[in-house]
C-alpha positions as CSV (number, residue, x, y, z in Angstrom):
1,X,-10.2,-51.6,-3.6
2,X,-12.4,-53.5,-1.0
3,X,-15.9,-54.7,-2.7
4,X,-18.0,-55.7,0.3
5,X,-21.2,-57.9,-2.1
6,X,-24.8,-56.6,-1.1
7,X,-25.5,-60.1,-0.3
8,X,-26.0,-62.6,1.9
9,X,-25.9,-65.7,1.1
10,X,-28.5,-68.3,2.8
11,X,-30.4,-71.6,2.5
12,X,-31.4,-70.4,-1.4
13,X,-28.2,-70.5,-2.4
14,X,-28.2,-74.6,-2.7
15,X,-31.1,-74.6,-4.5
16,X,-29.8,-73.8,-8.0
17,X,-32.2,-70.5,-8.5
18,X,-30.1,-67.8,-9.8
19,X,-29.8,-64.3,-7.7
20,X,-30.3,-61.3,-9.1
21,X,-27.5,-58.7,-9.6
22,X,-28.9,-55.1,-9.5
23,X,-26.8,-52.8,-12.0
24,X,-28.4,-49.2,-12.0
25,X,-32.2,-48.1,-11.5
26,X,-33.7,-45.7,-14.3
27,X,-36.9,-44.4,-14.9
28,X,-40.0,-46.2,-16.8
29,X,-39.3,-44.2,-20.1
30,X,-37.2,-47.0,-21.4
31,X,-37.1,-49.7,-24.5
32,X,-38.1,-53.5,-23.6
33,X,-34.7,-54.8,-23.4
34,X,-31.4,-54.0,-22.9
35,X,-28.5,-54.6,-25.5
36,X,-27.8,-59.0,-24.9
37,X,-24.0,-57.8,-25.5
38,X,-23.4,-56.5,-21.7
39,X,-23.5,-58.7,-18.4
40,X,-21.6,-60.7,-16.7
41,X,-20.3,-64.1,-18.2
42,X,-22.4,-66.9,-17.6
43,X,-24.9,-65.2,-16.6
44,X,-28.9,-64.5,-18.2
45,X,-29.5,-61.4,-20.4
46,X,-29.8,-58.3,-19.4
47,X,-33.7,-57.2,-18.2
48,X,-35.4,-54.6,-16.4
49,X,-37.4,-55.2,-13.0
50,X,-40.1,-52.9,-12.6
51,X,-39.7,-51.0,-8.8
52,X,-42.8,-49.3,-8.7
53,X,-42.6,-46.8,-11.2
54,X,-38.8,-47.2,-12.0
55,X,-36.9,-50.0,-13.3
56,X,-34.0,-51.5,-12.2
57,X,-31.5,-53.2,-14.7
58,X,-30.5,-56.7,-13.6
59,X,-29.1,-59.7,-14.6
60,X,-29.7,-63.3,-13.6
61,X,-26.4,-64.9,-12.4
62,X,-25.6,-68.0,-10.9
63,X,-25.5,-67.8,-7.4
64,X,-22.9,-70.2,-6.7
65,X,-20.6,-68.1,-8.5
66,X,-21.9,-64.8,-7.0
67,X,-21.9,-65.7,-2.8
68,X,-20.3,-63.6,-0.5
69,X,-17.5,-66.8,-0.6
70,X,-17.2,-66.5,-4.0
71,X,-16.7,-62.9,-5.1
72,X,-14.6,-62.2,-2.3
73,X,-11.7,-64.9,-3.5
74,X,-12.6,-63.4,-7.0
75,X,-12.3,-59.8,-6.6
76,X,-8.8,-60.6,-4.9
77,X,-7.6,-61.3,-8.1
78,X,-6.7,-57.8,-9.9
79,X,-7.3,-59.0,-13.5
80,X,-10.7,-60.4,-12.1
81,X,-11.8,-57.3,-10.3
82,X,-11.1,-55.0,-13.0
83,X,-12.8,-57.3,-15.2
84,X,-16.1,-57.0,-12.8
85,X,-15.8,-53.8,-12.6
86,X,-15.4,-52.8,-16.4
87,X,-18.8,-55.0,-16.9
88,X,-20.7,-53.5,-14.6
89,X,-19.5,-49.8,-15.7
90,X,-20.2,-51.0,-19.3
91,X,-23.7,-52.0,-18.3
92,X,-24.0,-48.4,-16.2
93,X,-22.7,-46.7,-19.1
94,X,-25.4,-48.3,-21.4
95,X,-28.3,-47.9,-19.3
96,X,-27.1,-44.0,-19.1
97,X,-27.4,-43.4,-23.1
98,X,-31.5,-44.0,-23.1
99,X,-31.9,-41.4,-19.8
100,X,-31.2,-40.6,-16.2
101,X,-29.4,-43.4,-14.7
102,X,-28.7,-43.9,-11.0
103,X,-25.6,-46.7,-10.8
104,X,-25.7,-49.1,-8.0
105,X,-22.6,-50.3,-6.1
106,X,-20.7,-53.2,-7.4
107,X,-21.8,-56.6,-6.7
108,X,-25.4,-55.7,-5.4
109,X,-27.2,-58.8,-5.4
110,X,-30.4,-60.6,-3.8
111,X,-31.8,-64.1,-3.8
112,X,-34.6,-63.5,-6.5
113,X,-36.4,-60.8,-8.3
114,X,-38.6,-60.6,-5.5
115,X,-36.3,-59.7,-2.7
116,X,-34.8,-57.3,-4.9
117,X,-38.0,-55.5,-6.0
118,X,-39.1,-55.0,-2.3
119,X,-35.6,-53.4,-1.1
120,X,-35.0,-51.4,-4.0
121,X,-38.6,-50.2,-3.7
122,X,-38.0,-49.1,-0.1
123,X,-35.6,-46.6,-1.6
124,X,-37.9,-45.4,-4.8
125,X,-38.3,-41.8,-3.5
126,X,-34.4,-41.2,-3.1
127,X,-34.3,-43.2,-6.4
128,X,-37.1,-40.5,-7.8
129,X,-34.9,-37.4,-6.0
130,X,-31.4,-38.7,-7.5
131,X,-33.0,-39.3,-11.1
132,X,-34.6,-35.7,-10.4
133,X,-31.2,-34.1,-9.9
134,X,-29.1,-36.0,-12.7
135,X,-31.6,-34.8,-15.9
136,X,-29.7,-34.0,-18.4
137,X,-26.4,-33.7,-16.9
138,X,-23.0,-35.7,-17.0
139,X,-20.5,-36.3,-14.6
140,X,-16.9,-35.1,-15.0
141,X,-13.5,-35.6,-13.8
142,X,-10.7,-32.9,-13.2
143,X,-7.4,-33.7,-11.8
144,X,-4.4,-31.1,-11.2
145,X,-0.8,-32.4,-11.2
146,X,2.1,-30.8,-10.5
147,X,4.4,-32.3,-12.6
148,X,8.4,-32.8,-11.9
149,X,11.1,-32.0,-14.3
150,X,10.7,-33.8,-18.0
151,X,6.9,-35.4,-16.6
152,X,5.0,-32.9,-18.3
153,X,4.2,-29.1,-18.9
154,X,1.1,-28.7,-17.7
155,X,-0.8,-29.1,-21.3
156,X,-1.7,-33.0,-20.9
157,X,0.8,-34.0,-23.6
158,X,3.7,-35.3,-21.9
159,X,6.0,-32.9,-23.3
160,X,9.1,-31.5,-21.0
161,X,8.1,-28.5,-19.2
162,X,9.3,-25.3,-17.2
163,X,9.0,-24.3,-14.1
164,X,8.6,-28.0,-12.5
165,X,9.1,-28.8,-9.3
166,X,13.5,-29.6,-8.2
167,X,14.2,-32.8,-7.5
168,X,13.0,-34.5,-4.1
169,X,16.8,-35.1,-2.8
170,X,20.3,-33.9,-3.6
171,X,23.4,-36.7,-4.4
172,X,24.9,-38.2,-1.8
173,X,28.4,-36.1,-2.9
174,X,26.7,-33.1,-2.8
175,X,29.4,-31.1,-0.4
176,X,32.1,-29.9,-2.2
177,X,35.4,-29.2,-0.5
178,X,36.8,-29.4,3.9
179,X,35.5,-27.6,6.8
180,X,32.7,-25.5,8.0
181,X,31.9,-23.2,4.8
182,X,31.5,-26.5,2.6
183,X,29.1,-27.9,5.3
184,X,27.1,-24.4,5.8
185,X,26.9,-24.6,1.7
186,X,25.5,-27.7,1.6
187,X,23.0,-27.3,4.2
188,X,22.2,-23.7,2.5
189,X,21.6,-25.7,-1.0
190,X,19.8,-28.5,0.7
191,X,17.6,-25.4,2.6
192,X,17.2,-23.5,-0.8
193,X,15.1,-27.2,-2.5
194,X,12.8,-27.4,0.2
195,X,12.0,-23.9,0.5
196,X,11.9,-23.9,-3.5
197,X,9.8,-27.1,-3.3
198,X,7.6,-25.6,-0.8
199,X,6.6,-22.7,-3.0
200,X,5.9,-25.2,-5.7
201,X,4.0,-27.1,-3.8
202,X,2.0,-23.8,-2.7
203,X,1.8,-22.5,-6.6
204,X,0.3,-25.9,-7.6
205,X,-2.5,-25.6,-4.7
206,X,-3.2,-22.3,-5.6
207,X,-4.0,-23.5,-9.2
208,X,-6.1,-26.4,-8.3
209,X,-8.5,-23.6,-6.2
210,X,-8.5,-21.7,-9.4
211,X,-9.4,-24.5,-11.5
212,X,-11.9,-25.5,-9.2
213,X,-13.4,-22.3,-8.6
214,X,-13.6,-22.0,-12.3
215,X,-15.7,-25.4,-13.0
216,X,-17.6,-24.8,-10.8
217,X,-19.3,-21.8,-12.1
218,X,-20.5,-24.6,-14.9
219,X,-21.8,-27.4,-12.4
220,X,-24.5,-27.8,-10.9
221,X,-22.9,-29.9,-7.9
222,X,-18.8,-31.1,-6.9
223,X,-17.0,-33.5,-4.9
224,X,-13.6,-33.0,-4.1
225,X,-11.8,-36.4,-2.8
226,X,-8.4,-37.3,-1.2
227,X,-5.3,-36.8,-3.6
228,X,-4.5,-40.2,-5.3
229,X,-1.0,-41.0,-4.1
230,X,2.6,-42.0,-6.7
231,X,1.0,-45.5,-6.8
232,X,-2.0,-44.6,-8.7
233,X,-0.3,-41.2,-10.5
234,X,3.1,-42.6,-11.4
235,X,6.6,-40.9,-10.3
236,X,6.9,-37.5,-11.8
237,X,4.1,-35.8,-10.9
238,X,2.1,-35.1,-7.9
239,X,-1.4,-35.1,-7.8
240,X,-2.8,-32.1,-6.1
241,X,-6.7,-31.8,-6.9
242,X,-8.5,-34.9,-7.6
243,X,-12.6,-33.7,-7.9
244,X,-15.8,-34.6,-9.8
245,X,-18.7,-32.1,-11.0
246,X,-22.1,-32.7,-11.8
247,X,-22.4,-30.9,-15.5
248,X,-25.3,-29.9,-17.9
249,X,-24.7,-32.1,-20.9
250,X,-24.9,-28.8,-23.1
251,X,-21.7,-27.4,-21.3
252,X,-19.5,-29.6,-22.4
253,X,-17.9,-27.1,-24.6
254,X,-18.1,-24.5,-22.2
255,X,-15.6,-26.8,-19.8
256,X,-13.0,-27.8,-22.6
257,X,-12.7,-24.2,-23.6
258,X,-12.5,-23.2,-19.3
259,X,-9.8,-25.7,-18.9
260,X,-8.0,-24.6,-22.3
261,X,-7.7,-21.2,-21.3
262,X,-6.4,-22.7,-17.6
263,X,-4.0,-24.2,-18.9
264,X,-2.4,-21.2,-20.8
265,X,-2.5,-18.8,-17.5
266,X,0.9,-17.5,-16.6
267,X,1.8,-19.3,-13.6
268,X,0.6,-22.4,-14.7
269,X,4.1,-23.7,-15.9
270,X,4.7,-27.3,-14.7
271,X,0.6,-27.3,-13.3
272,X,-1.0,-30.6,-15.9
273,X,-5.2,-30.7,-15.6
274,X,-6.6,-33.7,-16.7
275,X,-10.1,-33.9,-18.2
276,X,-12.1,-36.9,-18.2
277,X,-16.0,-37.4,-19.0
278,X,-18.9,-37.5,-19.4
279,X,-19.5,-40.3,-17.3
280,X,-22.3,-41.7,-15.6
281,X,-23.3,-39.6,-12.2
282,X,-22.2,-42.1,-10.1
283,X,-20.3,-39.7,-7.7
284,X,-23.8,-37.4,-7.1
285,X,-26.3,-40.3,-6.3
286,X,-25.9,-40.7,-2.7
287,X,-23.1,-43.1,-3.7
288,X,-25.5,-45.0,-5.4
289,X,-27.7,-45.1,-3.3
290,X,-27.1,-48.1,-1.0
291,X,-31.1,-50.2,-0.8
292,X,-31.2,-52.5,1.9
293,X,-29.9,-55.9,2.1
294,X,-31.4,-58.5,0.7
C-alpha cells in the first residue's frame, strides 16, 4: 500500500504549531465532542471544525511527526501503517455511528485549522451530494473464492469440500511405463487438468455474476475491483469476485439470507462467499473525496 500524505510541509512546520489531520466530514446534526478514546498517539483530542454547514472531524498532531518526511519512513513500516490505518478507520467508524459520514483518505493533513476549513470548504457541495447519497445506508463487502481441494466448501467454514478445483501441477513421475503410449498418456492426463481446471475456473466466474447480480437487486450502488491475488487470499483458494455495494441499513437481513440461499445452489460446490459489513461508505464517496491541498 502506497499512502501519498495530503500535505505539504513548509516554513510552519518549524514553528511548533500543530497541523491538523482531517479524518471524515459529517453533517452539523452532531454532539459537541467526539469520544477522547480515538486519535492518533500524541496527538490533541478529537474535535470537530465547522466547514460551512458541515463539520469535519480532526485532530491536532504534531507536525514534526506528521511531514511528508516523516510519515513516509513511518508507513514503510508494516506494523506502523496498519497501526495508522486501524486509527484512522476507528475514528471513521466512530464518526459513522451518530450519521452520514464521508471518510477522508489517510493522512490528510494541513498546516492549521484554517487552511483546512478553506480547502475542505471548496468541496462542501460534493461533501453535501456524498452525505445526500449515503443516508441511511452501509457499505458491504462480498468476495467469491473458488476454493482448492481440503481449502473450503464454499459455506465460509473451512470445512473440506467437493467439487474443488484439481491440483495446479502433476508429480514430476507422473509417466508410467517406455515408449510412445506412456508419453501420449501423460500428455492426455496433463491435457484432461487444464481442461478440467478451465471449466472450474469458468463455473467459479459464472457464480460470482450470479452472486453479484443477486446483491445487487438490494443496493443502491456497486464497485467491482481487481481480484486480490494468493498473497492477500492465501494458497488454496482463488479469489474470483472481489466487490463492494452501497446497502440500505434495513437490508441487512435481506443480504445474509441472499447469500445463504447462494451458497446452497447446486453448482456451487467448492464456490466460498465471504460477507463482510457494514462498514463505513468509504468505497461510494468519490473515494473520499480528495479537497485540495493544503
Amino acid at each position: 500500500m502506497t499512502v501519498t500524505p495530503q500535505y505539504q510541509p513548509g516554513p510552519a512546520d518549524r514553528t511548533g504549531a500543530p497541523a491538523t489531520y482531517v479524518f471524515a466530514v459529517c453533517g452539523a446534526d452532531r454532539p459537541a465532542r467526539m469520544d477522547p478514546a480515538h486519535g492518533h498517539p500524541g496527538g490533541g483530542p478529537l474535535r470537530f471544525l465547522a466547514v460551512g454547514p458541515l463539520r469535519a472531524v480532526v485532530q491536532d498532531v504534531p507536525a514534526e511527526a506528521f511531514s511528508e518526511a516523516a510519515l513516509r519512513e513511518r508507513l514503510t513500516d508494516p506494523a506502523e501503517l496498519e497501526r495508522c490505518a486501524r486509527t484512522h478507520h476507528d475514528v471513521v467508524t466512530a464518526a459513522a455511528t451518530g450519521g452520514p459520514t464521508v471518510p477522508l483518505p489517510l493522512a490528510t493533513l494541513y498546516l492549521g485549522d484554517e487552511r483546512a476549513a478553506a480547502a475542505l470548504g471548496a468541496e462542501q457541495e460534493r461533501f453535501r451530494a456524498a452525505l445526500d447519497r449515503i443516508a441511511g445506508r452501509a457499505e458491504w463487502a462480498v468476495k467469491v473464492y473458488l476454493t482448492q481441494p481440503g481449502a473450503g466448501n464454499g459455506n465460509g467454514n473451512g470445512a473440506p469440500g467437493n467439487g474443488a478445483a484439481p491440483s495446479e501441477t502433476l508429480p514430476p513421475d507422473a509417466p508410467s511405463g517406455t515408449g510412445q503410449g506412456a508419453g501420449r498418456a501423460y500428455l492426455n492426463r496433463l491435457r484432461g487438468a487444464r481442461q478440467q481446471r478451465e471449466q472450474c475456473q469458468e463455473r467459479a466466474l459464472a457464480a460470482a455474476e450470479q452472486v453479484d447480480s443477486a446483491v445487487r437487486e438490494l443496493a443502491a450502488g456497486s464497485v467491482r475491483r481487481r481480484p486480490h491475488g494468493p498473497e492477500a487470499t492465501g494458497q488454496g483458494r482463488t479469489q474470483v469476485m472481489n466487490a463492494a455495494y452501497l446497502i440500505a441499513e434495513e437490508r441487512g437481513g435481506q443480504l445474509a439470507r441472499t447469500v445463504g440461499r447462494l451458497r446452497s445452489t447446486p453448482g456451487f460446490d467448492g464456490i466460498e462467499i465471504e460477507v463482510s459489513g457494514p462498514w463505513a461508505p468509504y468505497s461510494f464517496t468519490d473515494g473520499g473525496v480528495h479537497a485540495g491541498h493544503p
